[in-house]
N, C-alpha and C positions, 0 to 999 in steps of 0.2 A: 302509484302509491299503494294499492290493494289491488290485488288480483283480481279479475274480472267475478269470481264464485265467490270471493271471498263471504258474503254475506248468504248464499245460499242456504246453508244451515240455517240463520235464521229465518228467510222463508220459509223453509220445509218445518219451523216449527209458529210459524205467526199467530196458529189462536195461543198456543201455552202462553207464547211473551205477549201477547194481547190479555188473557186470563191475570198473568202475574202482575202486569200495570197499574190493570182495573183493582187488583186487590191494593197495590200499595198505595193508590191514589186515596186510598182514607187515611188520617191525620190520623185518628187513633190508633188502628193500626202499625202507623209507621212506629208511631211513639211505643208500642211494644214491641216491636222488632230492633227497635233500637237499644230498649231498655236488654231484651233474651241478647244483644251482641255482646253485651257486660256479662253478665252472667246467667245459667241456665234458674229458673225459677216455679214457682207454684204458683197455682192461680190467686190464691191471695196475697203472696208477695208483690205480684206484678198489679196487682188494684193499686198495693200501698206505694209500689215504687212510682206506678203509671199517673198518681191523685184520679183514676178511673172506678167507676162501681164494678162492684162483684158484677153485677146482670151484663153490664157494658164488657167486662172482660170476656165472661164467658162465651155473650158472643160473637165477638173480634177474634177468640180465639179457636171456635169452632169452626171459623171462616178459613183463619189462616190452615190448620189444621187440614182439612177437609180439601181446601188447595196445595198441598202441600209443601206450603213454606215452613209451616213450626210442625215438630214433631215434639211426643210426650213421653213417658215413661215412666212407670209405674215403680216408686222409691218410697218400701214400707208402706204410710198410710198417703202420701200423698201422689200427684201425679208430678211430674217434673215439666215446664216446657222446654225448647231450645231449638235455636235457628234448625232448620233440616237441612240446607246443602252451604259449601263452600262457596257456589255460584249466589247463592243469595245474599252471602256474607260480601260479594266481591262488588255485588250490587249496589245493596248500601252502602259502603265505603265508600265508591266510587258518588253515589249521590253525595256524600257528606264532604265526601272533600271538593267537590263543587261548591259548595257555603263556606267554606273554611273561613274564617278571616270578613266573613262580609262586610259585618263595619267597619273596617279597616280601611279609611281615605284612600290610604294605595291601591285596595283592591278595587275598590269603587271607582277610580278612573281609569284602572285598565281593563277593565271588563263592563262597560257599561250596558250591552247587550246583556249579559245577564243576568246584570240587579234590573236592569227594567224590567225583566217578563220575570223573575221572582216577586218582585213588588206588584206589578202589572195582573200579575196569575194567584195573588196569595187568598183566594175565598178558597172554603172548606169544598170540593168534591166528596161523595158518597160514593 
């Protein structure tokens, strides 16, 4: 099915995709990375888009930031965020269309390993 290496790469990088985990495992987080996939934004846009505090943005996104999943740039007076790679864009996608449809009766009888440990696993991680 895969090649015996195939996954070596990502041992050879196991703390980064360990690093990058730990960051997305926070809700609020994800909930801004999801909103920057829509469109790139200011830190006070993403409070108003995110229902998050300014204090709570700021620091979710000096996390991301500093990790470097979001990147900023500096537009006239404000700063801009937005996703930083296409790998993380491919990431989240890929989480989101795991949930696709969850309520959905159909989906929920052919997949039932999955609604269980989503339901099973859903408290808040920090």
């Amino acid at each position: 099915m895969h090649p015996k290496n195939s996954w070596q790469n990502l041992i050879d990088n196991i703390d980064e995709v360990r690093l990058i985990l730990s960051t997305l495992s926070n809700a609020k987080r994800l909930r801004i990375l999801y909103t920057l996939l829509n469109q790139e934004m200011s830190a006070g846009a993403l409070a108003i888009a995110t229902r998050l505090t300014h204090s709570a943005i700021s620091q979710h996104l000096g996390v991301l930031v500093n990790r470097g999943i979001v990147s900023r740039q500096q537009q006239a007076k404000h700063i801009i965020y937005q996703v930083a790679s296409p790998s993380i864009e491919l990431m989240l996608t890929a989480l989101s269309n795991m949930y696709m449809g969850e309520n959905d009766e159909s989906r929920n009888a052919e997949t039932p390993v999955q609604t269980s440990f989503a339901t099973s696993n859903s408290r808040s991680v920090s």
